[in-house]
C-alpha positions, -999 to 999 in steps of 0.1 A, spaced: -145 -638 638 -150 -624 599 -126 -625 572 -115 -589 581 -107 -600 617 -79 -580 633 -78 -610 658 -50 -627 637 -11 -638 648 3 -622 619 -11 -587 637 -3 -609 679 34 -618 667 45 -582 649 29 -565 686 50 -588 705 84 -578 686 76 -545 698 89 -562 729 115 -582 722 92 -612 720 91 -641 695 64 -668 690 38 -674 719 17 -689 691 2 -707 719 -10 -676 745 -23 -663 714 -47 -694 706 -52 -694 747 -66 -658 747 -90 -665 716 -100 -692 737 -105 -673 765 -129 -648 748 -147 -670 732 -162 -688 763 -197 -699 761 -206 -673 787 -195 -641 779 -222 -625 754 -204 -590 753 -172 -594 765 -161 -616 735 -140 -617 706 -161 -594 685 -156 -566 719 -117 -571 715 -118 -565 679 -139 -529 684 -114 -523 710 -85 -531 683 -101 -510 657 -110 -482 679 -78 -481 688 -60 -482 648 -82 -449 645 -64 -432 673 -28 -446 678 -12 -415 672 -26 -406 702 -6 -431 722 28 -426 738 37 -462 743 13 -477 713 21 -510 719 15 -514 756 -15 -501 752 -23 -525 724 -13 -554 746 -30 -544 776 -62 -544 753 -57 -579 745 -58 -590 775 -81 -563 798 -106 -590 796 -87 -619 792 -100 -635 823 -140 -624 825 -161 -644 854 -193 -625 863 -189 -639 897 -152 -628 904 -142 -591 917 -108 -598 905 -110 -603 872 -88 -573 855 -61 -578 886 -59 -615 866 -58 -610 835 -29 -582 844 -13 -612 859 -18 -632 828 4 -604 807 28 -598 829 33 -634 838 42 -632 799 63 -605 800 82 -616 827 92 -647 813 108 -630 783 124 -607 805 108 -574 793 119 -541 811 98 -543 849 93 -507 842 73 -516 809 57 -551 828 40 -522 851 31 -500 824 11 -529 808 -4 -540 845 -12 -504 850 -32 -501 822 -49 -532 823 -62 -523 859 -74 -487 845 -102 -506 832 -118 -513 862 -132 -479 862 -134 -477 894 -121 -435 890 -115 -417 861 -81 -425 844 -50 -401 849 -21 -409 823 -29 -405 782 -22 -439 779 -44 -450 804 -69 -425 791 -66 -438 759 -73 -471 767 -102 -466 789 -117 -443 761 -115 -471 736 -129 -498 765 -161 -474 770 -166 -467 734 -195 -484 734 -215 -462 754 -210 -438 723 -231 -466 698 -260 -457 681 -292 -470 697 -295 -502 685 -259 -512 693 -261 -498 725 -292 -515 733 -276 -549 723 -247 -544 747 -273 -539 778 -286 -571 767 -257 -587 762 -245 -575 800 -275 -587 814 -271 -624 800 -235 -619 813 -252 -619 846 -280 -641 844 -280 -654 877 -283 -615 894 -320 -614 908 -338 -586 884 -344 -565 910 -307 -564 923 -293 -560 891 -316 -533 878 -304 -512 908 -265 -521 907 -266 -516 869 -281 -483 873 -254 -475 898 -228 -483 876 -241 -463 848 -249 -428 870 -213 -430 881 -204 -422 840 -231 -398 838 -218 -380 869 -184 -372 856 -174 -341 841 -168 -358 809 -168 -390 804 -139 -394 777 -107 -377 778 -93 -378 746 -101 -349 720 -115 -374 696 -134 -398 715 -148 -369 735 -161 -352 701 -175 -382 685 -191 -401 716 -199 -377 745 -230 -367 735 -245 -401 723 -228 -417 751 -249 -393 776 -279 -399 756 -275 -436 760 -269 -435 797 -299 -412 809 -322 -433 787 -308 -466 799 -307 -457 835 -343 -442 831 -355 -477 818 -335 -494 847 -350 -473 879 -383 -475 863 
């Protein structure tokens, strides 16, 4: 994870005083664990910390800060490539955590809410949630090479797709960004990475339908 990892329990236990919680030493070492599983290629560790540090630049812009922090911990916290229920678990996995230390319900959904945004299944509706989902698809804003890797990476993810199948779902999945108005919400994330974001995606898509 780098010297400079953000991914540390010093940074895990001062988030979860923001909820009254002490310790969990353990769920932090279990969600390490969990991201760095042999098959994940871009969903890993190295994906949570861009999330994390995407995030530092921008917390201002967050009404609750620290749910969204926790809900980007865990939004992949439970990734299988064959699953279609992977964020619902891994909203489980927080609240379960929440719950036991008897944080607010209204808070626990917050968190859940969140995590579930990042299905991006429709475009997000509360800051919060807007927030997060901008950080989640910051990526799409990389410089070519980056972007390039990710694809990659995505495609090793799901190995066992037939090419032709996935070239066609994956290119499915990527119109649906292009066809929104915008694809992030925020002021800044919407400066910085909507046009390199839209650059990406036509010339990605355009490679994938060839």
């Amino acid at each position: 994870m780098g010297k400079a990892t953000l991914l540390n329990q010093g940074r895990w236990a001062e988030l979860l005083r923001e909820f009254g919680i002490e310790g969990e030493a353990a769920t932090f070492e279990a969600l390490i664990a969990a991201y760095t599983q042999k098959h994940r290629h871009y969903h890993t560790v190295k994906h949570l910390e861009h999330c994390l540090r995407e995030f530092d630049s921008a917390r201002e812009l967050a009404g609750e800060p620290a749910e969204v922090e926790l809900a980007l911990w865990f939004h992949d916290a439970v990734y299988e490539t064959r699953a279609s229920n992977n964020e619902e678990r891994s909203a489980d996995w927080a609240c379960e955590l929440l719950n036991r230390h008897g944080v607010e319900p209204a808070r626990v959904e917050r968190v859940r809410a969140l995590i579930m945004a990042t299905r991006h299944e429709a475009p997000a509706t509360t800051p919060d949630s807007q927030l997060l989902v901008d950080v989640d698809l910051s990526i799409l804003g990389a410089d070519e090479v980056t972007y390039a890797e990710f694809e990659k990476n995505v495609r090793q993810e799901y190995f066992w797709v037939p090419s032709i199948l996935f070239r066609r779902k994956r290119a499915e999945i990527l119109e649906s960004f292009l066809a929104r108005p915008q694809i992030y919400n925020t002021p800044p994330f919407h400066a910085r990475l909507e046009a390199p974001a839209r650059r990406n995606l036509t010339a990605a898509i355009s490679g994938l339908r060839r």
